[in-house]
N, C-alpha and C positions, 0 to 999 in steps of 0.2 A: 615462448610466444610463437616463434615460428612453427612450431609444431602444429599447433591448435591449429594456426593462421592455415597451412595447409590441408586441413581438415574439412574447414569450411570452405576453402575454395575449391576445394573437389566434389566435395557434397553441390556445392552452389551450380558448376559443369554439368553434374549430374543433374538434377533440377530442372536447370534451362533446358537440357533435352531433351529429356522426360514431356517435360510442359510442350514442347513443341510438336512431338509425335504425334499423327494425324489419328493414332488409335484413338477409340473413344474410353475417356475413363468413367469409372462410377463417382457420381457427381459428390459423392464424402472423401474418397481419395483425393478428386482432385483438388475441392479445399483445402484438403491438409497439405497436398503439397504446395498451392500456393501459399500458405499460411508461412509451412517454411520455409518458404523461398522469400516472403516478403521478409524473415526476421534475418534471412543472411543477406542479403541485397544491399544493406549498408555497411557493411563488414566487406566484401567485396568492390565496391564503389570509393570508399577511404582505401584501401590498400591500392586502386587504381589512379588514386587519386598520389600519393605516399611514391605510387615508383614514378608517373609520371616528373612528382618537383624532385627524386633523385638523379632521373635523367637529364633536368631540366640543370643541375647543381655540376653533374658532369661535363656538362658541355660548357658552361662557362669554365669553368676552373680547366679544362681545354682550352679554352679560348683566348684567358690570361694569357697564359706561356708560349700559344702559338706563334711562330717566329713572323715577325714581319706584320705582325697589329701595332698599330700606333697608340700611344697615350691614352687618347682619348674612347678608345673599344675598350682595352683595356681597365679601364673603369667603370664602362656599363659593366662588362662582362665582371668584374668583383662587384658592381651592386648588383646584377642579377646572383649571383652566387650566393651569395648573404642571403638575397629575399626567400632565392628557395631552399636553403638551409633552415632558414627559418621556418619556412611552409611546412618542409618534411618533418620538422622535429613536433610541429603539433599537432599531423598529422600522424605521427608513431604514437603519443600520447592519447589519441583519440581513438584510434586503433585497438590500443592496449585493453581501454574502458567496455568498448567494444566485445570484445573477446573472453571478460571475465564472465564467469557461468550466471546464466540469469536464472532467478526463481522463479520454476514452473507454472507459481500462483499468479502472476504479477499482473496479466491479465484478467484474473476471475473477477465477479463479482463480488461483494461482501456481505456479510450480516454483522452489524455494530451494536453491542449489549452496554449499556449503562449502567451504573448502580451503585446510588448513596452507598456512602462507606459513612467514616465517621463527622458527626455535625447532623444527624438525625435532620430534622425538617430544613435547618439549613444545606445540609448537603443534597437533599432531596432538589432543593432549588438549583443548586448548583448543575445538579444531572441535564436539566432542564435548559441551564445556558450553556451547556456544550451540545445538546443536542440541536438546539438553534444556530448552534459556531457549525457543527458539521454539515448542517442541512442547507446552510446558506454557501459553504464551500463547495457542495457539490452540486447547485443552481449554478455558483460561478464555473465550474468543467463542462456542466452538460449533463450530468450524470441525474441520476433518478433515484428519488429517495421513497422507498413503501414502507409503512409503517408495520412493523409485527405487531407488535407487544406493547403494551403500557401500565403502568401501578401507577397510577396517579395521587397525587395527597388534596390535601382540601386547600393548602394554597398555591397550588398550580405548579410544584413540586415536580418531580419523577422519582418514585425509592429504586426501582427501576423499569427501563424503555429500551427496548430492542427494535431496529428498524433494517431493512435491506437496502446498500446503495450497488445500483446498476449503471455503469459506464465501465468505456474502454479505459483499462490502466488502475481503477479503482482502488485495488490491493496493495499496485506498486506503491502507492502512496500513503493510502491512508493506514496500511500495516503498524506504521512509526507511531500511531497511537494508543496502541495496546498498550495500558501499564496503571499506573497512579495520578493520577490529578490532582493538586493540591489547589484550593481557592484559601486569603485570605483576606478578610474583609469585614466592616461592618454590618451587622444583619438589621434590615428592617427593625425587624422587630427586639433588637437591641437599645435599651434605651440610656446607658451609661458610655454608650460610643466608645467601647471597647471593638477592639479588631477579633474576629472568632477565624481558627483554622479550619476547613474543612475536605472532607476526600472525597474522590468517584472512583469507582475503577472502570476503563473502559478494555471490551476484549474487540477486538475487531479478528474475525475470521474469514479466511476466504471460503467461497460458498459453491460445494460440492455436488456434484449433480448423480443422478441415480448410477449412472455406472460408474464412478467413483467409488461411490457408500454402497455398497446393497446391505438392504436393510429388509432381516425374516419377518413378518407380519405377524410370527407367533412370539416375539419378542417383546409388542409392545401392547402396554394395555393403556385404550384410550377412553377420557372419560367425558362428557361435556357437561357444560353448568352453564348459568345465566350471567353474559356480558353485565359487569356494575362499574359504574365511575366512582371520583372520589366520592370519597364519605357511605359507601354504600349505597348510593341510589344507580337502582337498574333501569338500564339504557336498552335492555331490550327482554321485553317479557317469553323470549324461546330461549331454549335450550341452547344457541348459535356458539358460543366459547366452547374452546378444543381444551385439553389438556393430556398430554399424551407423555408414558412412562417409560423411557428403554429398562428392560428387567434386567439386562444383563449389567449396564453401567450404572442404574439408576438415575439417570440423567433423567430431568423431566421439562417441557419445554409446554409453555401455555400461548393461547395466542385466541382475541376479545375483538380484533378491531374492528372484524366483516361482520356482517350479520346472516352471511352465507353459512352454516355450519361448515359445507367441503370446501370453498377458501381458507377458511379457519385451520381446518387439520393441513391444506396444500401448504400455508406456511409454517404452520410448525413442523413440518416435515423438511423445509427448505432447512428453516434454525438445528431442527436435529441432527440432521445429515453435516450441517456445517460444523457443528460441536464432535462427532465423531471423526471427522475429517482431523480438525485441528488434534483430536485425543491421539490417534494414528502420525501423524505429524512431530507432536511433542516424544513421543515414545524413540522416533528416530533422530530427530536432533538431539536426546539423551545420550547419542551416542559419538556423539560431537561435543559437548561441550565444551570442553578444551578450545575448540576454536571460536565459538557464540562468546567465550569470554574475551574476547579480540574484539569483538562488532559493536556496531554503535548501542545495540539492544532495545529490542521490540519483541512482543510476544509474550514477554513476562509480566503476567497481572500484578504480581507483589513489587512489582519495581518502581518505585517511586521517578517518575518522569516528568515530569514539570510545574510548576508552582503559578500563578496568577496573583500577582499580589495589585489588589484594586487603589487602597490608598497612595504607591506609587507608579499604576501606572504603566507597570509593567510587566514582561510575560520572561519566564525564567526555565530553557531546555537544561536540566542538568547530566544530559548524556553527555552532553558536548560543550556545556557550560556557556551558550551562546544567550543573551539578556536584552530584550527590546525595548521599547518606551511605547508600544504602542498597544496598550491593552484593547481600546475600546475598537480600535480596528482591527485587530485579531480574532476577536471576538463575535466581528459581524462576517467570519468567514474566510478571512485574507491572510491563510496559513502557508501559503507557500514561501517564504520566504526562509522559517526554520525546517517546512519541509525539504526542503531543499537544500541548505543545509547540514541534517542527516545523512540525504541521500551522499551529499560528495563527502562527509565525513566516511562516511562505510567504504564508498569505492576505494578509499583513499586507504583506508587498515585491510582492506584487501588487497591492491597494489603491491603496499606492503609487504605484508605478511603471505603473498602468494597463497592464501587458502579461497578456498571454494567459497558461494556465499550460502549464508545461512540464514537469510533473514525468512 
């Protein structure tokens, strides 16, 4: 730790001086340098904070011993002692959290991909009440949700819905949702009140921007056709739906919701570029695995991640085996509680296990 520690406060010296020199910088330098001064600033500020309650620890435990203090110093000075012994040790703990490497994503935007798994029209439903859990979650941040994509069914279903969320931190959080979703519960349209299981998968990607991705324009072949809702009736008699094919991965990304055609392809281009991102991404945490088998695990579609079970009520993380009672408020958006959760599970098998993070 003190190595790092040292790292950052040298960098941080650096910075401050930089920022101060009366030269003029070019106005994208000197964001980045503020950007990275504002991410080591708290990393700096706890370590100033960490050696002040050590000095603060020294000088009492001086102060005990000092010849000729009476009784009664002497016991402030051991409860001063204690309190910032105390301060400094959670202030090394904080420190430590601090210091663990952060993923580069964590502030990007997102694009979140839905889609019925198994339970056909039911699970289609199911898409649909996660897509309202996520959109109401990030009303509660601040964040902004634009709709990509939709397959809608005739009872108001999703087979699958892709949308884009915009806020600061977006990724750090809502990353932990990528995986499998199980709903089980009685279906409407079940009439012997049997409980049916069913799945979604959701991918949450973070969302790449052109100098990231560069993407050759003799790679993809784009097609358009006429926006239709469910059941086939069309909602817009132009040409306006994108559908656009990378040749080399075959990845093909559609997008219906504008009735702009060049909206249309500007977001399927967002969703492409984010799906090549994550393809370049997975290719290199391949080369880690070893350590991802450590983590609390996010990012894997085939990983069955959490259960909703409606007859009791409650919501079921199996990363971490953490189990709520509160379905129907989770429901309406009020997921930080296992987000959170996650997050201090993972710091915590990095802590551990000293490895980089991988999420």
């Amino acid at each position: 730790m003190q190595t790092s520690l040292e790292v950052f406060l040298r960098r941080y010296d650096e910075l401050t001086r930089k920022l101060s020199e009366p030269a003029a910088f070019d106005p994208k330098q000197y964001a980045a340098l503020m950007k990275e001064l504002s991410d080591i600033t708290p990393i700096a500020e706890t370590y100033a904070k960490l050696t002040r309650a050590e000095k603060d620890r020294e000088d009492a435990r001086e102060l005990m011993s000092a010849p000729g203090a009476d009784r009664e110093l002497r016991e402030l000075a051991a409860a001063e002692y204690e309190e910032a012994g105390k301060a400094a040790a959670g202030l090394a703990e904080e420190l430590k959290l601090l210091l663990l490497p952060k993923d580069p994503n964590d502030e990007k935007n997102v694009v979140v991909e839905i889609r019925g798994g198994a339970g056909g029209e039911e699970a289609a439903l199911f898409s649909a009440v996660l897509f309202r859990m996520y959109a109401m979650y990030a009303q509660q941040r601040g964040w902004e949700v634009e709709l990509v994509n939709a397959n809608e069914t005739e009872l108001g279903g999703y087979k699958e819905i892709s949308f884009a969320v915009s806020g600061a931190g977006a990724y750090s959080r809502l990353k932990y949702e990528s995986g499998v979703h199980r709903v089980q519960r009685v279906p409407e349209t079940e009439t012997q009140g049997r409980i049916h299981t069913s799945t979604a998968t959701v991918a949450v990607l973070p969302e790449a921007d052109e100098v990231e991705i560069a993407i050759d324009p003799k790679d993809l072949k784009i097609d358009t056709f006429r926006s239709s809702g469910a059941g086939g009736q069309h909602i817009n008699k132009t040409s306006s739906a994108i559908r656009i094919t990378h040749l080399p991965t075959g990845m093909v990304v559609e997008c219906q919701d504008e009735r702009s055609q060049y909206k249309n392809k500007d977001k399927a281009m967002r969703v492409l570029r984010s799906r090549l991102y994550e393809k370049e991404q997975a290719a290199r945490d391949a080369e880690l695995a070893d350590a991802r088998r450590s983590q609390v695990g996010t990012g894997d579609r085939s990983e069955r991640i959490r259960t909703y079970n409606y007859p009791q009520g409650r919501v079921t993380d199996h990363r971490i085996g953490l189990t709520i009672y509160r379905l129907e408020d989770f429901l309406n958006g009020n997921l930080d509680e296992i987000i959170d959760a996650l997050i201090a599970h993972d710091r915590a098998r990095q802590l551990e296990s000293g490895a980089e993070s991988t999420i």
